[in-house]
Structures are given as structure tokens and as C-alpha cells.
C-alpha positions in Angstrom: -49.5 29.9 48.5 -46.6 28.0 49.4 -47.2 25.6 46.3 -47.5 28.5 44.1 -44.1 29.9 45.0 -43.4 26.2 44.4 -44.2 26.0 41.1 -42.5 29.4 40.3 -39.2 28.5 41.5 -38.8 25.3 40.0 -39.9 27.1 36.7 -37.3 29.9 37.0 -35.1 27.0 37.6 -36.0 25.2 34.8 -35.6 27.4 32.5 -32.7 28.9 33.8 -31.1 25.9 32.9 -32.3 25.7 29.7 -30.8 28.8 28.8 -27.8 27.6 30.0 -27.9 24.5 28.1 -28.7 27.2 25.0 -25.7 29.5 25.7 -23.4 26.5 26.2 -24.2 25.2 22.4 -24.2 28.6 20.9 -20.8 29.1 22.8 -20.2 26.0 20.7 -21.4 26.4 17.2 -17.6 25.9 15.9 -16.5 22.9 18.3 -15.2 20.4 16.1 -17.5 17.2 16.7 -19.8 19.1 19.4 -23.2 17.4 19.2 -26.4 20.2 19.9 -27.3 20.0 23.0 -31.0 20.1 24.6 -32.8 20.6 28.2 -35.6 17.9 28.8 -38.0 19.8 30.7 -40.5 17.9 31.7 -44.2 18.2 34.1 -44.1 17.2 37.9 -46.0 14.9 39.4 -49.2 16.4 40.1 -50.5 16.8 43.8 -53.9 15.3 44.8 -56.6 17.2 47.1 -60.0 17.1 47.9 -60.9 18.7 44.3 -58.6 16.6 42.2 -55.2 16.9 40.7 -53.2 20.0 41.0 -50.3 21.0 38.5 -46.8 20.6 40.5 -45.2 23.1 37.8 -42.1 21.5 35.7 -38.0 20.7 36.0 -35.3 20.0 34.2 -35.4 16.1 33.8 -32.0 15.8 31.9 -29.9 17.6 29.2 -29.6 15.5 26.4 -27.3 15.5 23.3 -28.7 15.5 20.2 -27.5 12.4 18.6 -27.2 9.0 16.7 -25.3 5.8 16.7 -26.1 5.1 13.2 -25.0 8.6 11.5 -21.7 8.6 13.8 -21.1 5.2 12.8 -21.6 5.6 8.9 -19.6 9.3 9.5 -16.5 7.0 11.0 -16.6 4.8 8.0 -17.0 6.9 5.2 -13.9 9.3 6.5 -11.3 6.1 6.7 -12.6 5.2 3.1 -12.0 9.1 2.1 -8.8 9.3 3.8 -7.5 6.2 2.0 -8.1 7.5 -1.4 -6.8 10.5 -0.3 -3.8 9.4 0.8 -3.3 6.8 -1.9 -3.9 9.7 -4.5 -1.1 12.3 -3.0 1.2 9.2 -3.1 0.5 8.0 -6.4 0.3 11.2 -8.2 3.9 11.7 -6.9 5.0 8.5 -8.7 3.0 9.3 -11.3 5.2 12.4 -11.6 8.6 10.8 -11.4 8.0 8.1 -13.7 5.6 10.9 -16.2 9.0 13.1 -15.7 11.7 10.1 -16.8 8.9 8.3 -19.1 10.1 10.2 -22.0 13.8 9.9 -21.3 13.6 6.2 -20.4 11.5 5.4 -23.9 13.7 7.4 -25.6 17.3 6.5 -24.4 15.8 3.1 -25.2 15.5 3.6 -28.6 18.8 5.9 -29.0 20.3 2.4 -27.7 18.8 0.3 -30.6 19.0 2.7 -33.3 22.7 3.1 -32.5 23.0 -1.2 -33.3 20.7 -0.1 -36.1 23.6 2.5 -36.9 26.6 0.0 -36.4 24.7 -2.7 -38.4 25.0 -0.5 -41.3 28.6 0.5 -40.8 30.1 -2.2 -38.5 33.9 -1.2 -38.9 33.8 2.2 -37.8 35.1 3.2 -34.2 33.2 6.0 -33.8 29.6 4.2 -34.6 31.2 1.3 -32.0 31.8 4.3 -29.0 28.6 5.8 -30.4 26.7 2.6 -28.9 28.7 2.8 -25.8 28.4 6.2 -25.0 24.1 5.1 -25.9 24.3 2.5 -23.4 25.9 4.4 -20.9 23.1 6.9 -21.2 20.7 4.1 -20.8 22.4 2.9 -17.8 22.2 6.2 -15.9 19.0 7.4 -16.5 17.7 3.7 -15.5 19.5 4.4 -12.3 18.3 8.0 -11.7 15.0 6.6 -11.8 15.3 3.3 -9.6 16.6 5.5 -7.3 14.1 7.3 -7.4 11.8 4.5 -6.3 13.6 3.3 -3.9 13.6 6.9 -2.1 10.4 6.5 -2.2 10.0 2.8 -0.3 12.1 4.7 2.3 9.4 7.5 2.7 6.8 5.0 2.8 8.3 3.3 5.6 8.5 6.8 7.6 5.6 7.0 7.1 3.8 4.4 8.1 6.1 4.9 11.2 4.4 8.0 11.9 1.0 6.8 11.2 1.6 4.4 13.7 2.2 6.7 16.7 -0.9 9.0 15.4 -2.6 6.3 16.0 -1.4 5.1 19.3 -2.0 8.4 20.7 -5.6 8.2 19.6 -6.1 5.0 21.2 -4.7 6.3 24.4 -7.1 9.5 24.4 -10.2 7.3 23.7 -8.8 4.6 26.5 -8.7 7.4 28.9 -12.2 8.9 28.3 -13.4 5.6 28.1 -12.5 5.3 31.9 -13.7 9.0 32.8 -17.2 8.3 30.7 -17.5 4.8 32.6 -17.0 6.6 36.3 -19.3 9.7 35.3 -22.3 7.3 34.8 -21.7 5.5 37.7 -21.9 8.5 40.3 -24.6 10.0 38.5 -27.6 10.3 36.6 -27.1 12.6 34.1 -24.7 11.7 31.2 -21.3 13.8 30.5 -22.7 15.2 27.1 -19.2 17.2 26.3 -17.1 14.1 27.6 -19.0 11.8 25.4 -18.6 14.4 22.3 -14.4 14.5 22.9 -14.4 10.7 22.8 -16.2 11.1 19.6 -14.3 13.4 18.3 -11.2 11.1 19.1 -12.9 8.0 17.7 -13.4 9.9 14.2 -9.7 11.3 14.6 -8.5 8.0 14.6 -10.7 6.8 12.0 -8.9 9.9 10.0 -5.7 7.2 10.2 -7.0 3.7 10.3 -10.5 1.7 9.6 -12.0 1.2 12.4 -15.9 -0.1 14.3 -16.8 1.1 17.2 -18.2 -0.9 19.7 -20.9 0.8 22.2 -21.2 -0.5 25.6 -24.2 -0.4 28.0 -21.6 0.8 30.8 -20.8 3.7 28.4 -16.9 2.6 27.2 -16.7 1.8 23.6 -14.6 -0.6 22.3 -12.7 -0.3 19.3 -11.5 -2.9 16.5 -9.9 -3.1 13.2 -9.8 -5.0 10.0 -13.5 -5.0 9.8 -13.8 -5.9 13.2 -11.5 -9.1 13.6 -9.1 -7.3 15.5 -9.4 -5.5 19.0 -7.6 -2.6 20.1 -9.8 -1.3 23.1 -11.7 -4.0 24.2 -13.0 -5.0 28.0 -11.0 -2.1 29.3 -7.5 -3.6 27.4 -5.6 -1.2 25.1 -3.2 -3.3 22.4 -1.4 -0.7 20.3 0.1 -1.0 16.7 3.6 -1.4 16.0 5.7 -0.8 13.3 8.7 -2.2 12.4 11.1 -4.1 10.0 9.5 -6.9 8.7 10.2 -10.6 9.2 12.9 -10.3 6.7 14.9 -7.8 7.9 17.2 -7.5 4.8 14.6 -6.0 3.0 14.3 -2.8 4.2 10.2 -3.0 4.8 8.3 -1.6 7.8 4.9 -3.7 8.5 2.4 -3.0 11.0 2.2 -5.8 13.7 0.2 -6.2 16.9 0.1 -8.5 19.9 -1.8 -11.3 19.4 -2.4 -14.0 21.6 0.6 -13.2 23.4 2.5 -13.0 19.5 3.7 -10.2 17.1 1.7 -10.5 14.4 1.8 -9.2 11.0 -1.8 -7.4 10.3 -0.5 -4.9 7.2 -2.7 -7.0 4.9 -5.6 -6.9 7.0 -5.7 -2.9 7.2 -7.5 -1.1 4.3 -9.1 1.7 5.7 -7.5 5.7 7.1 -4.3 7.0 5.4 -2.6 3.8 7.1 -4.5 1.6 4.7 -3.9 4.4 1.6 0.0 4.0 2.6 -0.2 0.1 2.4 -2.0 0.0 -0.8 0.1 2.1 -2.5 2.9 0.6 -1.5 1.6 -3.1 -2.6 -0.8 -2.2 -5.4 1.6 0.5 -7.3 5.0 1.0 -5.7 6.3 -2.5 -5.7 4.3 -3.4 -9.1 5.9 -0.4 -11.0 9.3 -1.8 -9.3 8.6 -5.1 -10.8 7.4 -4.4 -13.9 10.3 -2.0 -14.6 12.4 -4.7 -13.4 11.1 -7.0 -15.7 11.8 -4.8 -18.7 15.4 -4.6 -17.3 15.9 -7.9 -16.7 14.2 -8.5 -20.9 17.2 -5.6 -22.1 19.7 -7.5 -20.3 19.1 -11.0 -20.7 18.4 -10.7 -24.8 21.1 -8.2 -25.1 23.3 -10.8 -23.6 21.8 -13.6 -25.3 22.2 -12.2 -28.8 26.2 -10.9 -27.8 27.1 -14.7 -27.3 25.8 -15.2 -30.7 28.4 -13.1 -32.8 32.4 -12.2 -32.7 34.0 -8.9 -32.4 36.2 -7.2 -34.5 39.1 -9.5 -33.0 37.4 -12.8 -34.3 36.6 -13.5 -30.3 33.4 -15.2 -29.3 30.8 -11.9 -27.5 31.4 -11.2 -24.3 28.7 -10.0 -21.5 27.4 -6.6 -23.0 25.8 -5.2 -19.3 26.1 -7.7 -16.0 23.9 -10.3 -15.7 21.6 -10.7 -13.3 22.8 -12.2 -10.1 20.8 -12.1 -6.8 20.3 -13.9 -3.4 17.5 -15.1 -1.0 16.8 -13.2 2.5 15.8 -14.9 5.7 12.9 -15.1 7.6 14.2 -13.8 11.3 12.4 -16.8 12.6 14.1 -19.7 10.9 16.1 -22.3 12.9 18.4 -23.6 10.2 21.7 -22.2 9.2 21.4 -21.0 5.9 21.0 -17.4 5.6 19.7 -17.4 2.5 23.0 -16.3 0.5 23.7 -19.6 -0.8 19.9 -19.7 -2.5 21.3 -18.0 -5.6 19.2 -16.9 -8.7 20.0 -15.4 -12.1 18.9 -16.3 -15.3 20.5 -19.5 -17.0 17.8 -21.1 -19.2 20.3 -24.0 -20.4 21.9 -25.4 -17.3 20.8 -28.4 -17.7 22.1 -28.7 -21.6 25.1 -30.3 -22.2 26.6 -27.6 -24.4 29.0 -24.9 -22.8 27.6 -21.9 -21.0 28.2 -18.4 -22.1 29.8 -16.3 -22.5 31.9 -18.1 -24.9 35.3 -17.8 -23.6 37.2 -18.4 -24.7 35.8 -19.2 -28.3 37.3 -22.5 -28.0 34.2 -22.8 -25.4 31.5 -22.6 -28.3 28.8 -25.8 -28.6 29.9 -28.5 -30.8 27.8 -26.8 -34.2 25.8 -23.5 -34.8 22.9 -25.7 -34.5 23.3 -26.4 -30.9 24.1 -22.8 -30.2 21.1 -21.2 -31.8 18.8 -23.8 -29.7 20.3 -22.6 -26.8 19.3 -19.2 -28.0 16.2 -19.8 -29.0 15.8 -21.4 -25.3 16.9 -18.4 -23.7 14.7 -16.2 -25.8 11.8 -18.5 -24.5 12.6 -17.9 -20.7 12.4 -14.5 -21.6 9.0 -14.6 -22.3 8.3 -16.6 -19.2 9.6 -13.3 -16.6 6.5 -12.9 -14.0 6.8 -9.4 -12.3 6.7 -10.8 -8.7 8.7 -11.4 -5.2 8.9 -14.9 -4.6 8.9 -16.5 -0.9 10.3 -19.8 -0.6 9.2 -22.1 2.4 11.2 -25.3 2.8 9.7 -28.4 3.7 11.6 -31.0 5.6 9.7 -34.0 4.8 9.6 -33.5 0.5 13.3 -32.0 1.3 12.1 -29.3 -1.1 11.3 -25.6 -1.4 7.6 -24.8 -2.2 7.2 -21.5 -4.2 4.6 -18.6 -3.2 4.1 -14.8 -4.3 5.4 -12.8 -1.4 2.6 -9.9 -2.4 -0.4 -12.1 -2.0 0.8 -15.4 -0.2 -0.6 -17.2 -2.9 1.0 -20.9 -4.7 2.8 -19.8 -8.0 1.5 -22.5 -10.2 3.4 -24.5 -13.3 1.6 -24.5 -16.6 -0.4 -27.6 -14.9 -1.8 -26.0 -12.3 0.4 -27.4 -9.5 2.2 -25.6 -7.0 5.9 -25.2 -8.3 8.3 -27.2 -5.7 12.2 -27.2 -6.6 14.5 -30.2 -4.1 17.0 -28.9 -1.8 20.3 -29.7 -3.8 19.2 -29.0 -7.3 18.2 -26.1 -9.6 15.8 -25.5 -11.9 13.7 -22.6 -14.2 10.9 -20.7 -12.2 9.2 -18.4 -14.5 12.3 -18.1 -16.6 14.9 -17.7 -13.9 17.2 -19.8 -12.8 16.9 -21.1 -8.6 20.2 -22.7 -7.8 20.1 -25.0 -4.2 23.0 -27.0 -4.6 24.6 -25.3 -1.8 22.6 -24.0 0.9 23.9 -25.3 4.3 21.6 -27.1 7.0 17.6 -26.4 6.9 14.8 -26.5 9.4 11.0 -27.6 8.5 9.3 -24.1 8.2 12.5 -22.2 7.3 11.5 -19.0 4.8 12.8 -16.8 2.5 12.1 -14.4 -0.3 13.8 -13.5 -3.5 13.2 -10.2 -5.6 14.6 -10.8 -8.6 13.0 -8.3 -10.8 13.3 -5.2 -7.6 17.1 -6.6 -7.9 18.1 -5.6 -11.3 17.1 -2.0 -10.7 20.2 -1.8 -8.5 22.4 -4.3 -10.7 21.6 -2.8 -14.1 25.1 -2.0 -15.2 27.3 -2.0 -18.8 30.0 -4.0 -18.6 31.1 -3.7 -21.7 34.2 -1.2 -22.6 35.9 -1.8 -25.5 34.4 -1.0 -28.7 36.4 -3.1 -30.2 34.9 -6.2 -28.3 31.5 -5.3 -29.6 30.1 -8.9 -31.3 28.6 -7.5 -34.9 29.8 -10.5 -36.8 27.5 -13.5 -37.1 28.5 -17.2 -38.2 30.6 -17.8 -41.1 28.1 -18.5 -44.0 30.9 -21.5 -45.2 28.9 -24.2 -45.5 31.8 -26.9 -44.9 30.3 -30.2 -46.4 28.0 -28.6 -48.7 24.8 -30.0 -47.6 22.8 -26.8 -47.7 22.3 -25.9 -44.1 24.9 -24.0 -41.6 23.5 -26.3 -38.3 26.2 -28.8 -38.6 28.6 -26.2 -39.1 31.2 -25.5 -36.0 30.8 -22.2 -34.8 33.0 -19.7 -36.5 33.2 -15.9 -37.4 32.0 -14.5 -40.3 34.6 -12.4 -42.5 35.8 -9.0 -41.0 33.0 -6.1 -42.0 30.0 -8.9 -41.2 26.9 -7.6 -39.8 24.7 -10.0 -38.9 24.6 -10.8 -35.7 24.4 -7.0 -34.7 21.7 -6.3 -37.2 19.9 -8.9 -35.2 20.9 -6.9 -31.8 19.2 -4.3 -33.0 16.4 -6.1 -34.6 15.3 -6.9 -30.2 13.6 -4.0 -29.8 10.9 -5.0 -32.5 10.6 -8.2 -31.4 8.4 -9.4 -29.0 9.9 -10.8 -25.9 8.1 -10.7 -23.0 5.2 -11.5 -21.3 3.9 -15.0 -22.8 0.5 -15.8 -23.2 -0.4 -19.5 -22.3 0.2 -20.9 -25.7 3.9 -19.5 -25.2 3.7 -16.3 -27.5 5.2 -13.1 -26.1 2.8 -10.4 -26.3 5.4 -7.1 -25.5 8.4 -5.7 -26.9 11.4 -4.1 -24.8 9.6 -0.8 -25.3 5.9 -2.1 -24.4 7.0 -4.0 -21.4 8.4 -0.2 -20.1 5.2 1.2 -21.4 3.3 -1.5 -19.4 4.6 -0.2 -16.3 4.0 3.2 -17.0 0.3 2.3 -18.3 -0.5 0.8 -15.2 0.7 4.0 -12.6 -1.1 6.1 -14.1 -4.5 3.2 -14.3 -3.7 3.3 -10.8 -3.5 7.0 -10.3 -7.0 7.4 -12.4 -9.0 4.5 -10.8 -7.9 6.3 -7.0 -9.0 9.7 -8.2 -12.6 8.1 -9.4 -13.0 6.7 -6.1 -11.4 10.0 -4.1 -14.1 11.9 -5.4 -16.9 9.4 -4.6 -15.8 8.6 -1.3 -15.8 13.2 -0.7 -18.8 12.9 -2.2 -20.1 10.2 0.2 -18.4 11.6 3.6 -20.2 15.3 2.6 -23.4 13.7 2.5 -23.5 12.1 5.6 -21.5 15.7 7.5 -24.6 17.3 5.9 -27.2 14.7 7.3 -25.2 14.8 10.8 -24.8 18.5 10.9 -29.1 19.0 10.2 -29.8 16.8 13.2 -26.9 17.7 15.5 -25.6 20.7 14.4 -25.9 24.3 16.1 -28.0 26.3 14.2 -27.9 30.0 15.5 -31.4 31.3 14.2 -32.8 28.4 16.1 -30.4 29.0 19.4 -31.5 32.6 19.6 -35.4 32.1 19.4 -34.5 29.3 22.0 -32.8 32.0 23.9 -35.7 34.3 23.6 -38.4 32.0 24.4 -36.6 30.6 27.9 -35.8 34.4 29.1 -39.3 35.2 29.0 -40.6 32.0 30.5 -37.4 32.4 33.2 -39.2 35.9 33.5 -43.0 35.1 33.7 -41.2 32.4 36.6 -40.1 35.7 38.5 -43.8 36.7 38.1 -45.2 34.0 39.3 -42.8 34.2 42.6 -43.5 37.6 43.1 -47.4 37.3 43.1 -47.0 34.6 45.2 -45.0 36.7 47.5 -47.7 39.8 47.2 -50.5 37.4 48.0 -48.6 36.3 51.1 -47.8 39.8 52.7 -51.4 40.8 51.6 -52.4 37.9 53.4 -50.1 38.4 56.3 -51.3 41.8 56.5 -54.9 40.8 56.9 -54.5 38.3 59.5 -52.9 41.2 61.5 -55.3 43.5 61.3 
């Protein structure tokens, strides 16, 4: 009977395990990222006798976890791709909301700006139309500021946070770096595989997955590695953690955090190379709507300032003096790259806009008036020129790399690393020691002190002017409304070879023109040359494309939910705990663990009967 009693206690065992194993994932049925769990009990090896094969009763072979690569796998990606567009949305709905908040105010101190030169145009005498237009642009000016401030609170938050991000991340790869070690030493002293150990690692992989996109790499020895930016770049890998770090960027003066990582034995820059987890969200935001909407505001600024100007030079005030600067002029800098070698720190790269340097005629402002071009004719090319570089304002960063043996600086946008190309197609170049017009601003090299081959720097012109945009001009009196004397000296039907002069006191021409900018198209110019948006569209432009941005996230937020509930849903049916299901389990195993008791207790019976008999 002893095989018998045998059988019956390796069954009790049995299935006292698997009720174990049954209580464990019921104890577990809201474990975040517990897997179900199941007892393998499988048939001995049967004995052999002289009337053939006898039953050796059943065990426990392992306890596996109910599980699959391919689901977790397809779970990891579709939650980086859900947090992205989650995180990008909660950003960009809050710029959305401060520029939705000032979009009204901006449009409409705008045009309280232009329809006070309208105003002054039709009355250009009176003092209290001339303060009107002051007071108007003062407005202008400080609700422009309000909201550049805004924005550039906002660059500050998204550096915190991509600090923060950072560590969440680090931490992450240090729990999964430490399981990976436990999981690796579990399976090498024995057979049966750490089921709960295996499910926190998991747990961890898809926590950091929460923060950045990531592939996990399954080894046979149990560790998984880990990499990022679609696999190029390892941060667990062959038992070697390399964590993220985020600092200031290679140009410090800008006031950037980037994410970098050891490569090679290098820091390397990998922002661009992360677009997955609310790391990638962060980054995309930042590139794809915060700076653009910086840009493309700036770009309107630097339009209001530069035509305002422009058309100032071209009249006299009250005094009969030549128009002075109406709001500063732009006037901006280069920033190094840490890594150059040369001397220059970038302060002697100087850009502003000054579309006729290269004409022979004096610069403006006119004074004083005696500093006027030779005729009107001259002057109103000049204009016409400036108006044209206008058009020509790109709403980019530029990065300048100089190049020792073409002693020159090649031009590249600093967003995308890409050429910025002439109307040829060729990369624009500009030689150390001259200046020239890039995209309707002015690059001035004459004085940048010694280079090296390699040396880098960046210029943000349009991001500039938020911070710049300032009236300058104070005196109402000084306001230029008169336009050129209509004398026509030699009587030959045309003002052109006329020397610039003021028309008569009460003239209004040349602020009737003023005002006539904000109808006029002046920016953005198609290939042919023609500028397709006014003052007020170029604003709208900007404020279009947040909220395109803000719209387009959503669509894919809700996809991407979409997407990442489907496969919880598939992962949840085949690994989930599902009580109905635990409790017949529990059920079925306490009777068999019972009928196991049975079968010991018979055997036990039939051996004292037995006993018994033999004694008698």
C-alpha cells in the first residue's frame, strides 16, 4: 500500500499548492501589473510491474505566469505614445490659453495703434491726436511684453521639467537594473522562475515607458535590456546602466535644458532623438509650438518695427526735422558654442535689420536732415528695399558654423540642423569680415576677433525682439506726418530728382501712409517675391498655428487612449485575475486536496487492517 499512500500525498501536495498559487492571485486581483498566475500539475512517471504500467499519481511541475512578450511589448509602446500626446496636450492647451487670453488684446491694440495714424492723418496738427498715438503705442508695447513674458515663463517651466523627467527616469532605470540582477541570480539557483519578481520589473519597464520611449530587450539569462530612440540607444545593456542627463545646452546663453547621455565615452545631445513618454511630449512642444509661436510672434514684431521705422524716415515732424526711430530697432548678438577654441564669443557677430548697407546713400535715421540721400528718388528706393527685406523675415534660430578653409560662416536652422538655402538652392555662406542680408536681416562680421575651424554659434533674431520691443519715441511733436514737398523744382513732372524736403506745415502724407501698413501686405514672400500677410495676419498666423497644434495633439490623444485601452483590455482577458474563475479554482483544488486526504486515510485503514491480520 505504500504506493497508494504515495500517490495520496503527492496529490494533497499538489493541490495544496495550487490553491496556494490560487489564493496568492486572488490576494492580487488589484496589483498593478500582476500577471495571473497558474500551477502546472502535471502526471508522474508511471511505475512498471509484472502487469504493466501503474499510475505514480501527479505534482506540481512549476507555477507559471500567465503571460506574453508580444502584448507587454505592444502595452509599452502604446503607453509612451499616449503619454506624449498627453503631455503635449496639457502643455499646449496652456499656451493655447495665454495666447487665446491676450489674442484679442494683441489684435486689438494693434489696430487702436493704426487707427490712431489713421486719426492723426486726418488732423495732423493737433497735440492731443499726436499723445493719442503715443499713449496707443505704449499700450501696444506693454501688452506685447505681458505676453512675451509670458512665453518666456513658460521655456523656464519646460526646462524644470524636463529636469524632473530626467530623474523619473533615472530612478526607473535603477529599479529595473537592480531586478535585473535579482531575476538573473533567481534563475541561476533554481528551477522555478520568480513569477512576482518578474512582474515588478514589468511593472518598472512600463513605469518608465510612462516617461520615455523605450524597447525592451529579453535575454535568455532572464535580464532585459533596455534602449531608446527606437532602439539606437542603450541604457541597460550587458549588465551596463548609462543614465540621462539634463542640462544647459551647448550654448549656455540660451537658457535651454537638453537631454544628453554618454556616448562612446562623450556627452551627447539625444533631445532630438526622443519622441516617445511625457519626455518626448515636453520636447515636442517645446520645438514644434513653444519656440514656433516665439518666432512667429517675433516675426510680426520685428514687421511693426521695421516698417514703422521705415516709413518714419520717410516724413518730417512738426519741427521740419527728418523722422526719427518710432520704437528701437532691432539689435541682437550671436551665442557661443561651449566647445569652440577661438576667441570670439559671439558678441561681435551682430545682427539687426539694415537692408541698404551696401547703398551709397546715408543710413537712417536721417539726422540730422542734412543726412537725407541726394533726391527723393534715392530715398524711396531705399524704402522700397526695406519694405522688400520685410517680406523676406523667416521665423527661425539660425546657427552659424565657421569654416576655416572658405574663411566663411555657413548658415543652418538651429531647430532642424538643416542648410538655409538662397533663392538658388545653395547653402547661404557669408565671409568672415563682411556683412550681408540673410532672409532680410542684416549679419555684420567685420569685427569678430580670432576663429577656429568648427567654431559655432546661434542667433535668434525673431525670439530677440520679444524682449527688445520698445517705443522710443517721446515727443509728440517729433511725430514724422509730413511727406516730401510736392515743389517740383525744375518742372519736369516728377518729384525723384527733387532733394528731399518737408512738405508745408499741416501735411499728411507720409502719416497717412503710416497708417496705410496695416493694410498692406508685408510679410511672408512667396517665391516670386509677393508678401502674402499683413501686420495683423502675420499675428493671426501665429495664433492659427497654436491652436492647429493644440487640435492635431487632441486628435491623436484620443487615438493613442483609444489604442492603449485596447491592448489593457486584450492583456487583462489573458492575464488578468478574474474572481469568478479564482473561486471555482478554489473550489475544485479543496476538494481534490480533500479526496487526497481520502485516498491517505484508506491507505492507512488498509494497512492497520492488514497489520491486524498478520497478527492474528
Amino acid at each position: 500500500m505504500a504506493d497508494m499512500l504515495t500517490i495520496g500525498s503527492l496529490a494533497s501536495g499538489a493541490y495544496k499548492k495550487a490553491i496556494e498559487v490560487t489564493s496568492h492571485n486572488v490576494a492580487n486581483v488589484g496589483t498593478a501589473g500582476y500577471h495571473r498566475q497558474r500551477a502546472e500539475i502535471v502526471s508522474n512517471n508511471p511505475q512498471i510491474n509484472g502487469t504493466g504500467f501503474l499510475g505514480g499519481g501527479a505534482q506540481v511541475q512549476t507555477v507559471n505566469r500567465i503571460y506574453a512578450d508580444y502584448l507587454q511589448n505592444q502595452l509599452i509602446a502604446s503607453n509612451a505614445t499616449n503619454q506624449r500626446y498627453d503631455q503635449q496636450f496639457k502643455l499646449s492647451k496652456q499656451v493655447e490659453g495665454i495666447v487665446a487670453s491676450n489674442d484679442q488684446g494683441v489684435q486689438q491694440f494693434m489696430q487702436r495703434f493704426y487707427d490712431a495714424m489713421q486719426n492723426l492723418s486726418n488732423d495732423p496738427t493737433t497735440n492731443t491726436n499726436r499723445r493719442l498715438l503715443l499713449d496707443e503705442s505704449g499700450n501696444l508695447e506693454s501688452h506685447i511684453s505681458n505676453l512675451a513674458s509670458i512665453l518666456k515663463d513658460t521655456q523656464q517651466q519646460t526646462n524644470k521639467q524636463i529636469e524632473d523627467t530626467v530623474t523619473s527616469i533615472n530612478q526607473q532605470l535603477d529599479t529595473i537594473y537592480t531586478i535585473n540582477k535579482q531575476v538573473e541570480r533567481a534563475l541561476s539557483s533554481g528551477s522555478q522562475p520568480p513569477n512576482d519578481l518578474l512582474d515588478r520589473r514589468e511593472k518598472a519597464i512600463k513605469d518608465l515607458s510612462t516617461y520615455i520611449d523605450i524597447k525592451p530587450y529579453r535575454q535568455k539569462n532572464g535580464r532585459v535590456d533596455i534602449h531608446t530612440a527606437n532602439g539606437r540607444l542603450p541604457l541597460i545593456s550587458d549588465n551596463t546602466l548609462t543614465k540621462l542627463v539634463a542640462k544647459r545646452s551647448d550654448f549656455p546663453n540660451e537658457s535651454r535644458t537638453e537631454v544628453f547621455m554618454n556616448i562612446s565615452g562623450e556627452s551627447k545631445k539625444i533631445s532630438d532623438f526622443i519622441h516617445g513618454g511625457q519626455l518626448g511630449g515636453v520636447l515636442d512642444f517645446r520645438k514644434n509650438m513653444l519656440d514656433k509661436a516665439q518666432n512667429e510672434l517675433g516675426v510680426t514684431l520685428n514687421g511693426i518695427v521695421a516698417s514703422t521705422n521705415w516709413q518714419h524716415y520717410q516724413g518730417w515732424d512738426l519741427n521740419g526735422n527728418a523722422g526719427d526711430n518710432f520704437f528701437a530697432p532691432l539689435a541682437t548678438n550671436a551665442m557661443k558654442n561651449i566647445h569652440n577654441t577661438g576667441a570670439e564669443d559671439g558678441t561681435n557677430i551682430k545682427v539687426s535689420f539694415d537692408p541698404n548697407f551696401a547703398s551709397a546713400n546715408p543710413q537712417p535715421p536721417y539726422l540730422p536732415p542734412s543726412s537725407q540721400p541726394a533726391t527723393y528718388g534715392a530715398k524711396q528706393t531705399d524704402f522700397k528695399n526695406a519694405l522688400t527685406e520685410i517680406g523676406h523675415f523667416t521665423a527661425r534660430e539660425y546657427e552659424l558654423k565657421y569654416r576655416a578653409g572658405t574663411n566663411d560662416f555657413a548658415f543652418y536652422d538651429h531647430q532642424t540642423g538643416q542648410p538655409v538655402l538662397d533663392n538658388t538652392g545653395a547653402q547661404i555662406t557669408v565671409v568672415n569680415g563682411a556683412q550681408a542680408n540673410v532672409e532680410g536681416l542684416k549679419f555684420d562680421f567685420r569685427n569678430t576677433s580670432a576663429l577656429s575651424d568648427g567654431d559655432s554659434f546661434i542667433v535668434k533674431p525673431h525670439q530677440d525682439i520679444l524682449q527688445q520691443f520698445k517705443k522710443t519715441l517721446q515727443d509728440p511733436n517729433k511725430i514724422a506726418t509730413r511727406g516730401q514737398s510736392p515743389v517740383d523744382t525744375n518742372n519736369n513732372g516728377s518729384l525723384l530728382d527733387e532733394v528731399p524736403a518737408a512738405a508745408a506745415y499741416g501735411d499728411n502724407v507720409n502719416m497717412a501712409n503710416m497708417a496705410s501698413l496695416a493694410s498692406k501686405k508685408l510679410l511672408y514672400s512667396d517665391t516670386a517675391g509677393n508678401p502674402s500677410e499683413t501686420l495683423l495676419g502675420g499675428y493671426s498666423k501665429m495664433s492659427v498655428n497654436v491652436g492647429l497644434y493644440v487640435s492635431g495633439t487632441d486628435i491623436q490623444r484620443q487615438a493613442q487612449t483609444n489604442v492603449l485601452q485596447q491592448v489593457t483590455n486584450r492583456i487583462e482577458s489573458l492575464s488578468g485575475v478574474n474572481l469568478d474563475e479564482e473561486a471555482a479554482n478554489l473550489l475544485k483544488y479543496q476538494q481534490a486536496y480533500q479526496a487526497s486526504a481520502q485516498i491517505i486515510q484508506t491507505a492507512q485503514k488498509m494497512f492497520t487492517t492488514m497489520m491486524g491480520a498478520l497478527r492474528g
